[in-house]
C-alpha positions as CSV (number, residue, x, y, z in Angstrom):
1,X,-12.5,-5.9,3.4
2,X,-10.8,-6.3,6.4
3,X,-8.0,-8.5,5.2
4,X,-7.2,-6.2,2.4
5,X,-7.0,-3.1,5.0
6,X,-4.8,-5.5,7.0
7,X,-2.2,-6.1,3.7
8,X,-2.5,-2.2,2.8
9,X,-1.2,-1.8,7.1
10,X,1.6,-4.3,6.3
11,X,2.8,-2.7,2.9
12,X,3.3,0.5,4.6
13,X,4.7,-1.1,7.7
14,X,7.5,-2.5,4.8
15,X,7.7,0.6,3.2
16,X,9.1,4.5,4.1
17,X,5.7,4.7,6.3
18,X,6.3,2.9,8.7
19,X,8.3,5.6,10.0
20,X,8.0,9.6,9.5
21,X,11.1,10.7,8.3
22,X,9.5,14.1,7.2
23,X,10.1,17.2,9.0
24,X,7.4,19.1,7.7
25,X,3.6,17.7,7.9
26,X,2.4,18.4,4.1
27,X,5.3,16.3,2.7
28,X,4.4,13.2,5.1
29,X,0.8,13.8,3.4
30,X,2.4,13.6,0.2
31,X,4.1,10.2,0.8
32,X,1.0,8.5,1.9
33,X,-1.2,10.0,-1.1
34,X,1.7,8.7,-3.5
35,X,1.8,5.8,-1.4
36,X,-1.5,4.9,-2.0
37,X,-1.7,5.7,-5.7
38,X,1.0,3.7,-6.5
39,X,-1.1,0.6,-4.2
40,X,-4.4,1.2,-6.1
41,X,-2.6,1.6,-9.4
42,X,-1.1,-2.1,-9.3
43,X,-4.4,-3.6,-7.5
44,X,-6.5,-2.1,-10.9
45,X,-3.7,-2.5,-13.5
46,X,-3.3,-6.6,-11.6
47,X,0.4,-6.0,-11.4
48,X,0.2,-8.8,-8.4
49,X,3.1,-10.9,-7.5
50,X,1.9,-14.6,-8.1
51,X,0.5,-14.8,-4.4
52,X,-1.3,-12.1,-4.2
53,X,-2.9,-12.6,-7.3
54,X,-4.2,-15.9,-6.0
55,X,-4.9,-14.9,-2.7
56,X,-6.9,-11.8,-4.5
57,X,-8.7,-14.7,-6.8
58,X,-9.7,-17.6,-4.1
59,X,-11.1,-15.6,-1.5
């Protein structure tokens, strides 16, 4: 568990959240709930990039 909360810190860190850009609070919200549905979407649908995938396999 804690590696994977570990690689969801980095993703944001690569992505728009590693900054807010938002000037209003509810629309920063809304990036990290569309964030994270986008994250969980390709973990269940195992749209991986190769090393993922196998670091996801061979724990």
């Amino acid at each position: 568990m804690r590696s994977s909360a570990r690689r969801t810190g980095r993703w944001w860190n690569r992505r728009r959240l590693a900054r807010d850009y938002e000037a209003h609070p509810h629309r920063s919200e809304a990036m990290i709930h569309l964030t994270m549905i986008n994250l969980m979407t390709r973990r269940l649908t195992a749209e991986f990039t190769p090393h993922v995938a196998r670091r996801l396999n061979n724990p």
